[in-house]
C-alpha angles and dihedrals in degrees: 000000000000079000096054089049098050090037092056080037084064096044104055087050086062099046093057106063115110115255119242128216128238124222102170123087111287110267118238135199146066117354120181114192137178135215147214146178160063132340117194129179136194123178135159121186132180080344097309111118125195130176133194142187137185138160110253120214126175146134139245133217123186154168127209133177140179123239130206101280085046101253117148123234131178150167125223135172124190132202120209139186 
């Protein structure tokens, strides 16, 4: 439980940095990500009810690129557990 905490701690220190703002090109090319968090699942059927809850963790991997008129595409797949 002392994890969850200092991980959501953590999480909210993050959360709270100011955004900057960009005013180079976009960058394009290959991005790789990881994930993490929590599944929850709530379901009732013909008046049974179930619920279930585990942590996610996964990774991304990723290309963009920029076209002419400078918006950005891009294709990702992700992987999770």
């Amino acid at each position: 439980m002392k994890k969850f905490l200092y991980l959501g701690g953590a999480s909210l220190v993050m959360a709270s940095a100011p955004a900057v703002a960009q005013d180079a090109a976009p960058a394009s090319g290959f991005k790789v990500g990881g994930l993490i968090g929590i599944d929850s699942v709530e379901a009732e059927v013909d008046g049974f009810s179930g619920s279930e809850e585990d942590i996610v963790y996964g990774a991304t991997l990723g290309y963009d690129w920029v076209s002419a008129g400078g918006t950005v595409l891009g294709l990702e797949a992700e992987y999770s557990e």
